[in-house]
C-alpha positions as CSV (number, residue, x, y, z in Angstrom):
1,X,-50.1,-2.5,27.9
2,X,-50.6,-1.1,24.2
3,X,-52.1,-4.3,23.1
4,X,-55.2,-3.8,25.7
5,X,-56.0,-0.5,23.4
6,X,-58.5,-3.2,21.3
7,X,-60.2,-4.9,24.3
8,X,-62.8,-2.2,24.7
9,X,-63.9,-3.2,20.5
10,X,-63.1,-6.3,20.5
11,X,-64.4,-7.6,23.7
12,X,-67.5,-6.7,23.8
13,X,-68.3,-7.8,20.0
14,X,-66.8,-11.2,20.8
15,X,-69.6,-11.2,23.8
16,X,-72.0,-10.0,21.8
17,X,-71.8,-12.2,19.5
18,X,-71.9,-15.5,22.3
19,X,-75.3,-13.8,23.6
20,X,-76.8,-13.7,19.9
21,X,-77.5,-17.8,20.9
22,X,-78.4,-17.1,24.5
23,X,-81.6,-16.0,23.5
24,X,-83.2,-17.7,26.1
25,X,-81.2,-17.7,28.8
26,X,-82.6,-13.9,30.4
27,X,-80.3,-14.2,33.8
28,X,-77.3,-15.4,31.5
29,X,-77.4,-12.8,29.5
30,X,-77.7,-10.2,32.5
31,X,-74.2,-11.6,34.3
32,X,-72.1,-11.7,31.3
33,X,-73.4,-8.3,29.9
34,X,-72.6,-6.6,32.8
35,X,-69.6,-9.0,33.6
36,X,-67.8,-7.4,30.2
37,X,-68.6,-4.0,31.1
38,X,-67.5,-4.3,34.3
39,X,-64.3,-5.4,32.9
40,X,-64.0,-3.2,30.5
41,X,-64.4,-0.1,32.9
42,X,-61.4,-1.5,34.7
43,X,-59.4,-2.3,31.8
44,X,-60.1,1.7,30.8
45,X,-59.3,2.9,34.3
46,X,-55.6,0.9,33.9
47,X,-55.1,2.4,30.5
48,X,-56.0,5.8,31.5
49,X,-53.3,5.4,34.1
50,X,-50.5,4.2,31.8
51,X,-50.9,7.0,29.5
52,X,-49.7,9.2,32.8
53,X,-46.7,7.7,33.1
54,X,-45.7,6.2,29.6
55,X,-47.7,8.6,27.5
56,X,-49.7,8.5,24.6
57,X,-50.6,4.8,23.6
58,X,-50.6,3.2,20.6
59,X,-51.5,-0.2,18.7
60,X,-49.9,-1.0,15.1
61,X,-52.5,-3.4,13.6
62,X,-51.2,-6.6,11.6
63,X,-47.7,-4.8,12.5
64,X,-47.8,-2.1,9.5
65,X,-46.4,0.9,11.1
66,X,-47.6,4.1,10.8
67,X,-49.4,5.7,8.3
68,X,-49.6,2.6,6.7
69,X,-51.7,0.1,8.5
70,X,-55.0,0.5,10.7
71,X,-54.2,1.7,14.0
72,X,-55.5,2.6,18.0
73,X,-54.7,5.3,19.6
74,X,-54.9,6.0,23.7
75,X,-54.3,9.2,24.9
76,X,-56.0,10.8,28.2
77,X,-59.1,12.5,26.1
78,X,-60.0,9.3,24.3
79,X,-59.4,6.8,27.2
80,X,-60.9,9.1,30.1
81,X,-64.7,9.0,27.4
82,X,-64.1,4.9,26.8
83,X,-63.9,4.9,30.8
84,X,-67.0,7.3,31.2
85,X,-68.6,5.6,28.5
86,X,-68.3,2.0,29.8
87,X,-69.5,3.0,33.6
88,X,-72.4,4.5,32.4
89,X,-72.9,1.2,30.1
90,X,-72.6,-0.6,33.1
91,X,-74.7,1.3,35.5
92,X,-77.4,1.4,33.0
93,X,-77.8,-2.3,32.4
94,X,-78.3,-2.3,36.1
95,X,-81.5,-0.7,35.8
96,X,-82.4,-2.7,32.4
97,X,-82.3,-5.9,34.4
98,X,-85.5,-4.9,36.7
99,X,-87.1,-2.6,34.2
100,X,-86.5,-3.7,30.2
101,X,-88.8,-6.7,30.3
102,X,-88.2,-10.3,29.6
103,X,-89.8,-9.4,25.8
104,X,-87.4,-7.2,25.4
105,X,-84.4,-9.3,26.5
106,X,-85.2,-12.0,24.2
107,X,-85.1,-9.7,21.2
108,X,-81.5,-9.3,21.7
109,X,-81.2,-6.0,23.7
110,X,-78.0,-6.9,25.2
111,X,-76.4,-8.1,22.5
112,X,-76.9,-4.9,20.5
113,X,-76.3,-2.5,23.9
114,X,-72.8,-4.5,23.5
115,X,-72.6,-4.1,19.8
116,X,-73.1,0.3,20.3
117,X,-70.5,0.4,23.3
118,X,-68.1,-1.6,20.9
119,X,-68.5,1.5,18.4
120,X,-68.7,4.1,20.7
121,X,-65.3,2.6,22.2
122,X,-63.6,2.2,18.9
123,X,-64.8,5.8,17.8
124,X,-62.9,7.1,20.4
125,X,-59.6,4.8,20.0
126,X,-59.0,4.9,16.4
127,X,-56.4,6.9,14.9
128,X,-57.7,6.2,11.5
129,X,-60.7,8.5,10.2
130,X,-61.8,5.9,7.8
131,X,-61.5,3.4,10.9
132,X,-63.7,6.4,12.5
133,X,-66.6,6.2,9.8
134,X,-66.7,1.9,10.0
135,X,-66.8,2.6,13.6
136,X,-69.5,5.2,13.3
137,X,-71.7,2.6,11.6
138,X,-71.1,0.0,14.1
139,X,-72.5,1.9,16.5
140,X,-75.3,3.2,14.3
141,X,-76.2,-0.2,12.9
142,X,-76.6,-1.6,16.6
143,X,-78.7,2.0,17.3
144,X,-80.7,1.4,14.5
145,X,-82.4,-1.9,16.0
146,X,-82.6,-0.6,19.7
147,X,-84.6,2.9,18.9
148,X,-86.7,0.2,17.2
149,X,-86.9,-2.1,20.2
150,X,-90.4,-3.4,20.7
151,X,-91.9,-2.7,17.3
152,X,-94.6,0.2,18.5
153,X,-95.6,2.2,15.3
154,X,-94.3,4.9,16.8
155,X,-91.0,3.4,16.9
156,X,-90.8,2.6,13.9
157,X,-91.7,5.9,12.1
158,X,-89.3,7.8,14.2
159,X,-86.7,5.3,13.5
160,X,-87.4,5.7,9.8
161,X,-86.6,9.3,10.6
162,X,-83.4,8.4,12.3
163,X,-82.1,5.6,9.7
164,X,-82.6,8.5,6.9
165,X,-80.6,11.2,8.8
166,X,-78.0,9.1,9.2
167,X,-77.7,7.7,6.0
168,X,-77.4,10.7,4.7
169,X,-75.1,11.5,6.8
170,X,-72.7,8.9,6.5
171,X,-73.2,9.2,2.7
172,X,-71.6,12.5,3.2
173,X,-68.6,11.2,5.7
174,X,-67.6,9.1,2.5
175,X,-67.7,11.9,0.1
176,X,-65.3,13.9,2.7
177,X,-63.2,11.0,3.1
178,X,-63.0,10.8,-0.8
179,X,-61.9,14.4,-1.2
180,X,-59.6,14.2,1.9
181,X,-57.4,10.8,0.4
182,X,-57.8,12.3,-3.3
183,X,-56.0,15.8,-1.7
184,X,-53.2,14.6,1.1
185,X,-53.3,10.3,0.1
186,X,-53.5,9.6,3.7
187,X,-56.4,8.3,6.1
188,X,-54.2,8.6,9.7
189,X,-55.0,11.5,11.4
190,X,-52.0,12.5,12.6
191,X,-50.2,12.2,9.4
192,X,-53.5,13.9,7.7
193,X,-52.4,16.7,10.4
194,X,-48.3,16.9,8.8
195,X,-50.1,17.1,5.5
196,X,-52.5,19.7,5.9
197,X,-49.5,21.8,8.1
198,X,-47.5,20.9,4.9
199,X,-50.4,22.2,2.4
200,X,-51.3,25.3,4.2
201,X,-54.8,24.2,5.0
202,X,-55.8,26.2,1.5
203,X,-59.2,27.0,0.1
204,X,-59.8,23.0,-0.6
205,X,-58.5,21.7,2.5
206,X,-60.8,24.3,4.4
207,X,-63.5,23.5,2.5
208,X,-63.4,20.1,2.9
209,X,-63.0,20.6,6.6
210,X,-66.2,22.2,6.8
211,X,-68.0,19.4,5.1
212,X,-66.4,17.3,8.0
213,X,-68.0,19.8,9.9
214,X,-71.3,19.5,8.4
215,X,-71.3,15.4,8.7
216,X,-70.1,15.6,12.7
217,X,-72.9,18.5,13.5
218,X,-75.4,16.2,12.3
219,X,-74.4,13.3,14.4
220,X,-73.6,15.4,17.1
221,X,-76.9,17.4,16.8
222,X,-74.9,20.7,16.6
223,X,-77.3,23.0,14.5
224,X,-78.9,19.9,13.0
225,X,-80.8,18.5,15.7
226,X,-84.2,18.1,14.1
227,X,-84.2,14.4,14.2
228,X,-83.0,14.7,17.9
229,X,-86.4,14.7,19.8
230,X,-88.7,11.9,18.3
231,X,-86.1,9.6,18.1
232,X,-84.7,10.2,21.6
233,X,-88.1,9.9,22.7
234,X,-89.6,6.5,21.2
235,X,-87.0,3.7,23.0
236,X,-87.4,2.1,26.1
237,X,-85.9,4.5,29.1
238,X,-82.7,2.5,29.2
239,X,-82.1,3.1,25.7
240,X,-82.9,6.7,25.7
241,X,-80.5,7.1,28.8
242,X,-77.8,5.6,26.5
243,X,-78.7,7.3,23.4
244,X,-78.2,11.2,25.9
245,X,-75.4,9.9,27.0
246,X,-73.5,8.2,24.1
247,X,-74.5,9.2,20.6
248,X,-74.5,13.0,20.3
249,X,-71.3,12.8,22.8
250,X,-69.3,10.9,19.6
251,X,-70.1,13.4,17.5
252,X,-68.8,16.2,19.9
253,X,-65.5,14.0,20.1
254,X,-65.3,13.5,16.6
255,X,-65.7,17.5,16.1
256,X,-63.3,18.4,18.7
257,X,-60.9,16.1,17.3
258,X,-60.9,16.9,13.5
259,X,-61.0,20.7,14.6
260,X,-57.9,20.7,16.9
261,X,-55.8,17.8,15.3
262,X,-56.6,17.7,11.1
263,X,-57.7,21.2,10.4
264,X,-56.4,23.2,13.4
265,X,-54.9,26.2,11.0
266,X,-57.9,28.6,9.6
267,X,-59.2,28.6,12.8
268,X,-61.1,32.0,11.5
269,X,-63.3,30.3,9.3
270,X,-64.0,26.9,10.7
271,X,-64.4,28.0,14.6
272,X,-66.4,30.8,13.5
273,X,-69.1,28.4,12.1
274,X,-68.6,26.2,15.3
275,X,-69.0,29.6,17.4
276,X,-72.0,30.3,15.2
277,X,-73.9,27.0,15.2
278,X,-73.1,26.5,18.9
279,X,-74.9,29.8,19.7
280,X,-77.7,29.2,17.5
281,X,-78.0,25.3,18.9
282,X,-78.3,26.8,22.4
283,X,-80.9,29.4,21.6
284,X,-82.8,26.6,19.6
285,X,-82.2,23.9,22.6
286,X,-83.6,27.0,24.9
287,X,-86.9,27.6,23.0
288,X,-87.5,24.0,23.0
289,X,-86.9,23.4,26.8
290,X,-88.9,26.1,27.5
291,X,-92.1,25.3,25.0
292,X,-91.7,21.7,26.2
293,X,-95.0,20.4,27.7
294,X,-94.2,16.6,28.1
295,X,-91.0,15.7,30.3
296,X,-89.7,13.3,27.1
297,X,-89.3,16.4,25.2
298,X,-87.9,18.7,28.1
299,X,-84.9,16.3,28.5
300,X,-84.0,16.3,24.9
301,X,-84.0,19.6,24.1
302,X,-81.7,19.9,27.7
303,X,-78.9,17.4,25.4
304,X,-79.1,19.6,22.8
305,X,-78.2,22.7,25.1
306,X,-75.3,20.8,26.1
307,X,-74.1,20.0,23.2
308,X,-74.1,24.0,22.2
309,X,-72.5,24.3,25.1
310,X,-69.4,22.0,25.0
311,X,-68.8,22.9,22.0
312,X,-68.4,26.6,22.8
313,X,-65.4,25.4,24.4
314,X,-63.8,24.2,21.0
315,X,-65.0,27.5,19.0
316,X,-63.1,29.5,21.8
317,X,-60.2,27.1,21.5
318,X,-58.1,28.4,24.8
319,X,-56.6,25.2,27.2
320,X,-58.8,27.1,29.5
321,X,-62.1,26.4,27.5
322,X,-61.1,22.9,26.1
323,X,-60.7,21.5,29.6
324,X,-63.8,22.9,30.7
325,X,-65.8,21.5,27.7
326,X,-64.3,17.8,28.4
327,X,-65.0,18.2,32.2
328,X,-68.1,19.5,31.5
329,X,-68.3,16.5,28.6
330,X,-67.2,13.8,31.1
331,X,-70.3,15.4,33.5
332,X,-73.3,15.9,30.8
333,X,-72.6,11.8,29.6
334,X,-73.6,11.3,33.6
335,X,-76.0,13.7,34.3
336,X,-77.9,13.2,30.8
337,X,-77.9,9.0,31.6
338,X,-79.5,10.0,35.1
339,X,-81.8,12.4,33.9
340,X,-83.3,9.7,30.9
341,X,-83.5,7.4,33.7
342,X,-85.0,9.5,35.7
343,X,-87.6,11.0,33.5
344,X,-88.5,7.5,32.2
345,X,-89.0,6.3,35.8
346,X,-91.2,9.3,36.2
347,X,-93.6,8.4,33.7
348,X,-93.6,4.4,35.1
349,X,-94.7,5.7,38.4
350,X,-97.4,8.2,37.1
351,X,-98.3,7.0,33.7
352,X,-98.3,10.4,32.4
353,X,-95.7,12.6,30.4
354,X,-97.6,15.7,30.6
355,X,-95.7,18.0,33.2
356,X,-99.2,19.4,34.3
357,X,-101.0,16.3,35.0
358,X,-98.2,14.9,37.3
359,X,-98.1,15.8,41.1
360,X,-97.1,14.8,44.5
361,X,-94.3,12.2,43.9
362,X,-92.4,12.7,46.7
363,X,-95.0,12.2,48.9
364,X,-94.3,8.1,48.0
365,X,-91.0,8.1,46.3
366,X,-88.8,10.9,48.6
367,X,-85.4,9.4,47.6
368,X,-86.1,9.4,44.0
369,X,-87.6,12.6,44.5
370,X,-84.2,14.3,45.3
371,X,-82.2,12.6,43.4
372,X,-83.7,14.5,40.7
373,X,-83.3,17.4,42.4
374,X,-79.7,16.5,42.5
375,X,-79.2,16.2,38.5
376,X,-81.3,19.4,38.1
377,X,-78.4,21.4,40.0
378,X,-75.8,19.5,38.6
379,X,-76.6,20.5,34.9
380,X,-77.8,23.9,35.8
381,X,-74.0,24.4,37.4
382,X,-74.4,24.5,41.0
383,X,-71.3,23.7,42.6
384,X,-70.0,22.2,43.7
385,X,-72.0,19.5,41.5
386,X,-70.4,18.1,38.3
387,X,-71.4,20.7,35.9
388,X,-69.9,23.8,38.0
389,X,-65.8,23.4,36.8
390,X,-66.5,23.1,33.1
391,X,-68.8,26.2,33.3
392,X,-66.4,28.0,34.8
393,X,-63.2,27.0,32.3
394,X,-65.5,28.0,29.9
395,X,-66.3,30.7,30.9
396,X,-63.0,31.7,32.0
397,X,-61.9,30.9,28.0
398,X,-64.8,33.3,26.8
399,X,-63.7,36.0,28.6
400,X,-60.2,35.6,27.6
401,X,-60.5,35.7,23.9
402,X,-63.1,38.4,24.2
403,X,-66.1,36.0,22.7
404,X,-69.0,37.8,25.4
405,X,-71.3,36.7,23.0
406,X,-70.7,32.6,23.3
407,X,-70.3,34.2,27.1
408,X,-74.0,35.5,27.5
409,X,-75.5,32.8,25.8
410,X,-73.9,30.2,27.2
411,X,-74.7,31.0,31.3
412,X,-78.4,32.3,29.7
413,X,-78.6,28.5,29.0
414,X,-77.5,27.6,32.3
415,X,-80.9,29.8,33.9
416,X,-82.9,27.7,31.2
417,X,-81.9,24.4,31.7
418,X,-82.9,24.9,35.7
419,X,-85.9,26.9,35.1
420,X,-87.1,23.9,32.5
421,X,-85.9,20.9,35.0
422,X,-87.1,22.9,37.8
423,X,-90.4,22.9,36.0
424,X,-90.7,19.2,36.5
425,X,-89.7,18.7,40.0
426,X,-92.0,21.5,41.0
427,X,-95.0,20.5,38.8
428,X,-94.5,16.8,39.3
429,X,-93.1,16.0,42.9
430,X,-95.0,18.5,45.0
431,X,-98.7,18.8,45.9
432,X,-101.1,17.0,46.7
433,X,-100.7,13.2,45.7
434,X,-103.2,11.9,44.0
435,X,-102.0,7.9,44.2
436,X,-102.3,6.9,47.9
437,X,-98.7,4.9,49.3
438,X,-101.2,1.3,49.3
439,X,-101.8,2.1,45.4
440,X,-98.1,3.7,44.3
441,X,-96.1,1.4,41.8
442,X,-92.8,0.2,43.7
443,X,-89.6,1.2,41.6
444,X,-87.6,-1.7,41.1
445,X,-84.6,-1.6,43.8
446,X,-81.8,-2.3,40.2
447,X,-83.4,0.7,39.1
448,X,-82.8,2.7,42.7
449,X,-79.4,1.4,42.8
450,X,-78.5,2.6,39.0
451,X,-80.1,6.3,40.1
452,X,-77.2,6.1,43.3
453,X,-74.6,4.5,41.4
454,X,-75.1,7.8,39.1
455,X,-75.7,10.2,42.1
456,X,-72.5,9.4,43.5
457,X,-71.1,9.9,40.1
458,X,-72.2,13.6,39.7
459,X,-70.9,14.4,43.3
460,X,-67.6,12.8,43.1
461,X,-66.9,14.5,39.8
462,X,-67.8,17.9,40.9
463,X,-66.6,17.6,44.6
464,X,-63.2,15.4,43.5
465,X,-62.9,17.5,40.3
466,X,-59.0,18.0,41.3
467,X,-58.8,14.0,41.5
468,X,-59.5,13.6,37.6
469,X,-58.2,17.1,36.8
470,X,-54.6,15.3,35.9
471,X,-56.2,13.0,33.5
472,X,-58.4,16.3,31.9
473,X,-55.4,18.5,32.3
474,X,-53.1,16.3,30.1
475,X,-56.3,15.9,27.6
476,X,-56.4,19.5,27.2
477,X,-52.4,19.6,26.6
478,X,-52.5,17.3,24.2
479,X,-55.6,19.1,22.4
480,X,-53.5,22.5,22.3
481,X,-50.2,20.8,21.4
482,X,-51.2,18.4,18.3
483,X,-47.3,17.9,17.9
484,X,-47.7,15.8,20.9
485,X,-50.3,13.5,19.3
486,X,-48.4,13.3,16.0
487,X,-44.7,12.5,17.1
488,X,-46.5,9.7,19.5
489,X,-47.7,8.4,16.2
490,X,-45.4,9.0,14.0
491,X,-41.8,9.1,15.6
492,X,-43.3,6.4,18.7
């Protein structure tokens, strides 16, 4: 079973690469894209699983053991986001295949969608932080051309914007790296984690661990969200959706794995910051919600309120707080795709993105209607939606390390994001029509069936919560016990 810990990389660059010379061939491209993911969700769900009852996974490349060699690594956090992450893949090239354009599938839109699960995937496998970084840039490589997709000049100055950020930012990941391998000669994280335990985290370790943090903020858009909004906003819909639901989410991962694994010891410095920039991301992320005058930019400044607000959950570092902040991760990838999808379908159906010159939708389009009044109680935390448990294990964290700061802020958000959202629906879906039902623009039914597909998602996560709580329970063990992370690595 370990040796299935590379199919979500491998598999889907192998497939990318086969549809780089289908070009041509639309309704090829369509079955084997969503073929692969497909598989790949089920080849997560079966890993997930093992991990149970065999525990933590792993996969020795080229057979050098540990520290030595390149390796993957499966344990219930990392499998349970490559599971997440390859449904929502899937559920989203659903609604590309009615709505993304035949231009737009001959310029290689699903071999690149293939090419940024492959790094997402391997982002969250890899027990190797330099493996993390070439993983990083697989999936920022394959972003790179998508928030480009279609070649409007808006695109491309945005994604000029985008390219910069993150070249800088990966410029700074191998200047950490440097320092990291100069200080404990080591790239595996959980021997990086013996060595730092060894070393006593001091003044250069720590500082180097916030430099980590600096690089992971930026990708996550903890703090450092400026880029965030016009890049988020340029793509086709599809794109967006996976963009809310993928990118910053990696970056959250890659934060609350560095923080609780590799520099878990001067927790008073390094969560402090993460406290800090969480609060200030939320207040930020509220401002813009509520100044927001087009629905494009609404939306993104509601990811960047969830990100503050998982990562609350790693500056209060109880089990209480970390399992809230990866059910509550699990629900924003889902309810951020739907909201992106829906937003975007908004704008199809209207032709406008300005809140106040949008009205009456749900006179012609009731079912679409209330399915966005759905995600708008799911990420406000209405239970018993999606977003409700992690809330409330947050919460429930706050209180018992005494942070009623994080606390306030973080349930202040929760009245923003459904006064923002709430903005929307009212503004857009009721009053008087002014498109008659002869005139209205049908939504495509792939489209419909991705907006279900995701519905269902949101309900069965926050009504079956106790159904994946085993899987998030054991993710939140292993967060608070690193011990169990390294002796699977280094005594498997």
């Amino acid at each position: 079973m370990n040796n299935l810990l590379v199919l979500p990389l491998i598999i889907p660059i192998i497939t990318a690469v086969i549809l780089v010379f289908l070009r041509e061939q639309v309704i090829l491209q369509r079955i084997i894209s969503i073929v692969t993911m497909v598989f790949i969700s089920i080849i997560s769900f079966l890993l997930l699983n093992t991990v149970q009852t065999e525990g933590i996974l792993r996969l020795d490349f080229s057979g050098w053991l540990p520290p030595f060699g390149i390796l993957f690594v499966g344990d219930s956090f990392s499998i349970i986001l490559v599971l997440t992450a390859s449904i929502i893949t899937s559920i989203c090239l659903l609604y590309a295949f009615s709505t993304i354009g035949d231009r737009h599938e001959k310029m290689f839109f699903y071999p690149f969608v293939l090419f940024l699960i492959a790094g997402v995937n391997g982002s969250f496998l890899t027990g190797d932080i330099f493996n993390l970084f070439v993983c990083f840039e697989v999936m920022l490589l394959a972003s790179y051309v998508l928030v480009a997709l279609g070649g409007r000049k808006k695109q491309l100055r945005e994604s000029l914007k985008y390219v910069l950020i993150n070249v800088v930012a990966s410029w700074m990941f191998l200047i950490a790296l440097a320092f990291l391998y100069g200080t404990v000669k080591t790239l595996n994280m959980a021997h990086i984690a013996v060595r730092v335990a060894e070393a006593g985290q001091d003044p250069l370790l720590t500082t180097v661990a916030i430099l980590f943090l600096v690089v992971f903020s930026l990708k996550a858009g903890l703090l450092l969200f400026f880029w965030l909004p016009g890049s988020y906003s340029v793509p086709p819909t599809v794109v967006q959706a996976l963009f809310a639901a993928l990118l910053t989410k990696v970056g959250i991962y890659a934060l609350i794995r560095t923080f609780t694994l590799m520099f878990p010891l001067n927790q008073d410095v390094t969560h402090t910051i993460i406290g800090v920039m969480a609060g200030i991301t939320l207040i930020a992320g509220c401002m813009g919600a509520l100044a927001g005058r087009d629905i494009y930019t609404i939306a993104t400044y509601n990811v960047i309120i969830g990100v503050g607000f998982i990562l609350i959950g790693l500056a209060v570092g109880t089990e209480a707080s970390l399992t809230g902040a990866i059910y509550y991760l699990i629900h924003d990838m889902l309810a951020k795709a739907l909201l992106f999808l829906l937003v975007g379908m908004v704008f199809f159906v209207s032709g406008e993105s300005i809140v106040k010159k949008m009205n009456g939708l749900i006179q012609n389009y009731p079912l679409f209607g209330w399915i966005y009044f759905l995600v708008m109680l799911a990420l406000a935390g209405i239970p018993p939606l999606s977003g409700f448990m992690g809330k409330v294990l947050i919460g429930q964290g706050a209180i018992e390390t005494g942070s009623y700061v994080l606390l306030a802020l973080s349930f202040a958000s929760s009245i923003i994001v459904l006064y923002s959202l709430l903005r929307i629906f009212l503004a857009s879906f009721f009053g008087e029509s002014t498109i008659s039902f002869e005139d209205r623009k049908p939504i495509p039914k792939g489209a419909y069936l991705a907006f279900v597909l995701l519905a269902i998602s949101i309900v069965y996560v926050g009504v079956g919560a106790e159904s994946i709580a085993i899987y998030v329970k054991d993710a939140a063990r292993t967060l608070m016990n690193p011990s169990i992370y390294i002796d699977a690595i280094l005594k498997g």
